[in-house]
C-alpha positions in Angstrom: 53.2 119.3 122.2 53.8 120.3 125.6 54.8 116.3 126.2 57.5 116.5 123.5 59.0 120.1 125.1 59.3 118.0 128.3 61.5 115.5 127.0 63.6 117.7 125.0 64.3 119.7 128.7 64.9 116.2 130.6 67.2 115.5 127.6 68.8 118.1 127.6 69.1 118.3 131.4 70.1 114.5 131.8 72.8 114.8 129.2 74.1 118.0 130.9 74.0 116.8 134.6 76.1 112.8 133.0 78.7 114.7 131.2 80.9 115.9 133.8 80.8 112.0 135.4 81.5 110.6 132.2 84.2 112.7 131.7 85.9 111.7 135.0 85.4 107.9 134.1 87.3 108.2 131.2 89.9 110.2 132.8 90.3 106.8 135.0 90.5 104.2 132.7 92.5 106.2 130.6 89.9 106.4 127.3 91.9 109.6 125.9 92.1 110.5 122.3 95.9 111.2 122.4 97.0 113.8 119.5 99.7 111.3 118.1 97.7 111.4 113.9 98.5 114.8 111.9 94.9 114.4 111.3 94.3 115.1 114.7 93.2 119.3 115.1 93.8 119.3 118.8 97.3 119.7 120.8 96.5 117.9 124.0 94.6 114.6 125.2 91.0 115.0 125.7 88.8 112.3 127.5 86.1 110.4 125.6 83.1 108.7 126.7 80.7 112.0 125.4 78.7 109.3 124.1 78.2 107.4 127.0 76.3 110.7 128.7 74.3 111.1 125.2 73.6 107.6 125.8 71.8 107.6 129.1 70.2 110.8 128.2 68.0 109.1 124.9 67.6 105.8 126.9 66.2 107.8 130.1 63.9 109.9 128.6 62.6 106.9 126.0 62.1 104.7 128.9 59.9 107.2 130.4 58.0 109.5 128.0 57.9 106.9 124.8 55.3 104.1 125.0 57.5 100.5 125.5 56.1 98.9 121.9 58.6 96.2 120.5 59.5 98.4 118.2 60.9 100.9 120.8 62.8 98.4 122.4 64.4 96.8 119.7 65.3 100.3 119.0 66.9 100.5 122.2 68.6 97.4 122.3 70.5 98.2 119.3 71.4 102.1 120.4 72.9 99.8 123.3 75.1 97.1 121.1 76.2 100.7 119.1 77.0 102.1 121.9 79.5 99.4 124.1 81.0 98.8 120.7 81.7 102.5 121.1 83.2 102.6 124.4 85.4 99.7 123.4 86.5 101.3 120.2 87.4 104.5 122.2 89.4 102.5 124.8 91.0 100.2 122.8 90.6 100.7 118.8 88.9 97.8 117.6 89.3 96.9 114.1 86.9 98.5 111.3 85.4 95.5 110.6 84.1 94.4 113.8 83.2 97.4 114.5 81.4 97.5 111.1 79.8 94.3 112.0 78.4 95.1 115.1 76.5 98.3 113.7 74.9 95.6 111.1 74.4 93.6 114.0 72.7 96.7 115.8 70.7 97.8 112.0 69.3 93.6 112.4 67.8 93.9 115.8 65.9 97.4 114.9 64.6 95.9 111.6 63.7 92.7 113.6 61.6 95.2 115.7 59.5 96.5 112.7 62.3 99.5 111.5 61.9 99.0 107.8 61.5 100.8 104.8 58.7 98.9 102.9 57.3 100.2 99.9 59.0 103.1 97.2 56.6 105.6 95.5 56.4 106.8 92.6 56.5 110.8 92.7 55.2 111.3 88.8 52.5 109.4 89.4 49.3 111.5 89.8 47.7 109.0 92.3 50.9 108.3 94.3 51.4 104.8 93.2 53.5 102.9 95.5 55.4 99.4 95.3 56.3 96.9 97.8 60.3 96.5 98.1 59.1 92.7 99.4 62.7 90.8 100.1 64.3 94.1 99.1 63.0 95.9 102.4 65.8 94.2 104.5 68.7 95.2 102.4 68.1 98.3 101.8 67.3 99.6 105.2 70.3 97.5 106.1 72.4 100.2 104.0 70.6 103.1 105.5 71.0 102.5 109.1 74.6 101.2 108.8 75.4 104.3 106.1 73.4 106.8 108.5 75.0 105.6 111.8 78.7 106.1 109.7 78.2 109.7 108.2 77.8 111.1 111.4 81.3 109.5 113.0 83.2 110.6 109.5 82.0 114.5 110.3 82.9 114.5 113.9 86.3 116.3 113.1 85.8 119.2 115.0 85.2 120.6 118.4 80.7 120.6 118.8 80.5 120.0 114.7 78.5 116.2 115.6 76.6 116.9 118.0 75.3 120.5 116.6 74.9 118.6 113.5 72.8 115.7 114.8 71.0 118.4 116.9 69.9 120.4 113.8 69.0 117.5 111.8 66.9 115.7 114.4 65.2 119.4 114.9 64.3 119.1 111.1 63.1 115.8 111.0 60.8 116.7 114.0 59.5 119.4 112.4 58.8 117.4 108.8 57.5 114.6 111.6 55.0 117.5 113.0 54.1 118.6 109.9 52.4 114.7 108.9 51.2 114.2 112.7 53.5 111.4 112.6 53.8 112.2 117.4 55.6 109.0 117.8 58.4 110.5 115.6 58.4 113.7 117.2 59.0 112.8 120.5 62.1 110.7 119.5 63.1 113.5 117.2 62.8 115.9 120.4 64.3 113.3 122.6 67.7 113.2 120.4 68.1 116.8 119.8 67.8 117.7 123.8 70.4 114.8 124.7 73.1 116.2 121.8 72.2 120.2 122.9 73.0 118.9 126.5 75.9 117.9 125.5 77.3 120.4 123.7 78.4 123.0 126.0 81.1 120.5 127.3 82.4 119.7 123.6 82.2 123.0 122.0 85.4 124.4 121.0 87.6 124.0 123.1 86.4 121.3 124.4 86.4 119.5 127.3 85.6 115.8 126.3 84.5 113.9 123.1 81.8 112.1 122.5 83.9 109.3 120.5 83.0 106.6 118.6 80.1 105.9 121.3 78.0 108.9 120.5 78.7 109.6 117.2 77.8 106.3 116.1 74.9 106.2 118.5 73.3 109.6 117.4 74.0 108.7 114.1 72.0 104.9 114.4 69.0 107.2 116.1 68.7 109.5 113.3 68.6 107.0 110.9 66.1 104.7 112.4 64.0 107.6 113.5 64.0 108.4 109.7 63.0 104.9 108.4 60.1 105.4 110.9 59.5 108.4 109.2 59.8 106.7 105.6 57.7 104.3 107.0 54.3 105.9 107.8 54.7 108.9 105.1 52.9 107.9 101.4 54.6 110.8 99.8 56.7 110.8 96.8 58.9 112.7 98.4 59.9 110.8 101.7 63.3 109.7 100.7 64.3 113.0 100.1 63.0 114.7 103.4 65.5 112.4 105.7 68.3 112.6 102.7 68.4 116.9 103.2 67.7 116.5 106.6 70.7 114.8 107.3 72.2 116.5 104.4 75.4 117.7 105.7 76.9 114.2 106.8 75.4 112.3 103.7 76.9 115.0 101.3 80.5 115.2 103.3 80.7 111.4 103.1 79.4 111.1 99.5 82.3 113.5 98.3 84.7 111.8 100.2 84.0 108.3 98.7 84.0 109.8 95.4 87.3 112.1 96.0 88.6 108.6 96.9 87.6 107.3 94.3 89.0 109.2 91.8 91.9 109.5 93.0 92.2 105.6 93.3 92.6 106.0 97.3 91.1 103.3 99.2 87.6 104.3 99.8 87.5 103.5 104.2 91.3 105.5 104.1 90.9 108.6 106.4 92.1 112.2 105.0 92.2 115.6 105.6 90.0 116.7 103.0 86.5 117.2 104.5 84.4 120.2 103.8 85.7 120.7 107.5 89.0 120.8 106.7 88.9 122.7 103.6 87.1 125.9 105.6 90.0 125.9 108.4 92.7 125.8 105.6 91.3 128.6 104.0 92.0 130.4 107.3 89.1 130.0 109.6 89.2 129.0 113.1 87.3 126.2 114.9 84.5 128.2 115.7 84.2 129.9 112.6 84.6 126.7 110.5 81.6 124.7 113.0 79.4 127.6 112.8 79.4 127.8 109.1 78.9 124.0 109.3 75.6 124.5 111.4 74.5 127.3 109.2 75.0 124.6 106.0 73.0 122.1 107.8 70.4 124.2 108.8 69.7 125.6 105.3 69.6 122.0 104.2 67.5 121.6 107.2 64.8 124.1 105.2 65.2 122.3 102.2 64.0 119.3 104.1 61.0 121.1 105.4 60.6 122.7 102.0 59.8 119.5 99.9 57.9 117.7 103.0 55.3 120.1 102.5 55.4 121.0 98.7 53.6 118.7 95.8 55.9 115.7 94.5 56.4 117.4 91.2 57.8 120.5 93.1 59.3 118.7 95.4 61.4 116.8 93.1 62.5 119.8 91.2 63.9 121.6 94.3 65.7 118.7 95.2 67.4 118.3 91.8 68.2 122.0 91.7 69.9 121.9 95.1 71.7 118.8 94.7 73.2 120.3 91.4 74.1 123.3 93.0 75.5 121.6 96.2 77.7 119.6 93.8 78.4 122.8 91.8 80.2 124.2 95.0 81.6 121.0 96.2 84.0 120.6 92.6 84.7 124.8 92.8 85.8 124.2 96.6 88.1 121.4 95.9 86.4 118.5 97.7 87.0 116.1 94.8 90.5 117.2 94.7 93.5 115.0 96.0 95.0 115.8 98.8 97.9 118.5 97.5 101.7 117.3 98.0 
C-alpha cells in the first residue's frame, strides 16, 4: 500500500510542478480556447495544453513504479497517440472524425497489448457461469474505450468539473480494485487520480489553463482501460456495473444527451447547452457551486460502485436497477431530455 501512496504523491507532485510550463507553452504557440461559441461559460482566452502536464505526470510515474509488461506499454503507447491528437485538436481543431479515428486507433493498440474484455457472466446463476465473447471481445471493448475516452471530454464544460471527476472515479475504481487484490490496478488507479488532483488547483474555477482535448481525452482513455483490466481479472456477476457507476457521472451526462438528441431529432455528435452542468448554473448557481455539486453526484455514484463490488450478485443487481431508475427519475423531472427552450 505504501507503494501506491508514493505514486499518487509523485503524481500529484509531477502534474503540479509541469502545469505552470505547459501553460506558458501554449501561451507561445498561441493554443488558446478563445470565447468566440455562446456555449463557451468563460469571458476571456485561457491557454490549453492541461493535458499535456497530466500527460507526463501518468507516463512518469508508470514508467517508474509500474512493472514494463506489454500490456503496460501498449497502454502507454496509446495514452501517447490520444494525447498528440489532443494537442493538435487544441491548436488547430481537427475534424471529429479523425479525431475519432485516432482514439480507435489508440483503443487497437491497448487491445493488441492484452486490454480486452473476454468473457460475460451470468449474475443469476448460482455458480457464476461465465461465457466467452470469442470474436465479440474486440468490438465490444472497441466501444468501451472509444465511448469511455469521449464521456469525459463531453463533461469538461466547466472550470475543475473533468479532472475532479476523473479524480473521483479513478479513487473508486481503486478502491473496488483494493477490495479484489487486483495491485496492478491500484497503482494505475492511484497513478491517475494524483496526476488529475495535481492538476486541479490550476483549473479550478477560475482557472488558469485547460486541460483541452489532450487531457480530457487522455484521462478518459486511462480510465477506461484501467476498467477493462478491471473487467478482466474480476469473475463477478457484477463487474460491468462496478466501472459503469464508477464512471457514472460522464456515462449518465452523455447517455442523456444522446437520447435528448434523439428525441428531439437533433443530430446526435451536435454540441448543446443542455448538460446536467448547464442545467444547475441556469437554475442560478455559480461555477463553484454547480462543480461541487457535480463532485458530490459522482462521489455518491462512486459508493454505489463500491456498494455492488462487494455485495452478492443478486443484491448487487437490484441496487443497480433501483439507482438507475431513480437516476433516470430525476434526469426527466430536471429537464435533461428536454429541448433546448427558444
Amino acid at each position: 500500500m505504501i507503494n501506491n501512496f508514493i505514486a499518487f504523491i509523485s503524481a500529484v507532485i509531477i502534474s503540479f510542478i509541469m502545469t505552470p510550463p505547459a501553460r506558458k507553452l501554449a501561451i507561445k504557440v498561441g493554443a488558446l480556447d478563445v470565447p468566440k461559441s455562446p456555449r463557451k461559460i468563460h469571458n476571456k482566452p485561457i491557454p490549453y495544453f492541461g493535458g499535456l502536464a497530466i500527460y507526463i505526470s501518468i507516463m512518469a510515474c508508470m514508467f517508474v513504479y509500474m512493472p514494463h509488461t506489454e500490456t503496460s506499454l501498449h497502454v502507454m503507447a496509446g495514452a501517447t497517440i490520444i494525447v498528440l491528437t489532443g494537442i493538435v485538436d487544441d491548436m488547430y481543431d481537427l475534424p471529429a472524425k479523425v479525431k475519432l479515428l485516432m482514439q480507435i486507433v489508440a483503443a487497437l493498440v491497448a487491445i493488441k497489448g492484452g486490454v480486452q474484455i473476454h468473457f460475460i457472466t451470468n449474475p443469476l446463476s448460482d455458480t457464476g457461469m461465465s461465457y466467452l465473447l470469442s470474436w465479440l471481445s474486440y468490438p465490444l471493448t472497441l466501444f468501451w474505450i472509444v465511448g469511455i475516452t469521449n464521456t469525459i471530454n463531453l463533461i469538461d464544460g466547466l472550470d475543475g468539473l473533468a479532472s475532479g471527476v476523473a479524480s473521483i472515479a479513478a479513487t473508486t475504481l481503486l478502491f473496488t480494485a483494493s477490495k479484489m487484490g487486483y495491485d496492478f490496478i491500484v497503482m494505475q488507479c492511484a497513478i491517475i487520480a494524483g496526476a488529475s488532483l495535481g492538476f486541479l488547483p490550476f483549473n479550478f474555477n477560475p482557472a488558469k489553463i485547460f486541460m483541452g482535448d489532450a487531457g480530457a481525452l487522455l484521462l478518459g482513455y486511462m480510465l477506461a482501460v484501467t476498467s477493462v483490466m478491471g473487467m478482466v481479472k474480476s469473475v463477478a456477476a457484477v463487474a460491468l456495473a462496478v466501472p459503469v457507476f464508477a464512471l457514472g457521472l460522464p456515462i449518465f451526462d452523455t447517455t442523456f444527451a444522446i437520447i435528448r438528441r434523439f428525441i428531439n431529432k437533433k443530430p446526435i455528435m451536435e454540441a448543446d447547452k443542455e448538460h446536467l452542468h448547464h442545467k444547475l448554473m441556469k437554475s442560478g448557481l455559480n461555477q463553484r457551486q454547480t462543480v461541487l455539486i457535480m463532485y458530490f453526484i459522482s462521489m455518491m455514484l462512486g459508493i454505489v460502485s463500491i456498494t455492488i463490488a462487494d455485495t452478492e450478485p443478486l443484491v448487487g443487481i437490484i441496487v443497480a436497477t433501483i439507482v438507475v431508475v431513480i437516476v433516470f427519475y430525476f434526469a426527466k423531472v430536471g429537464g435533461l431530455f428536454k429541448e433546448k427552450e427558444q
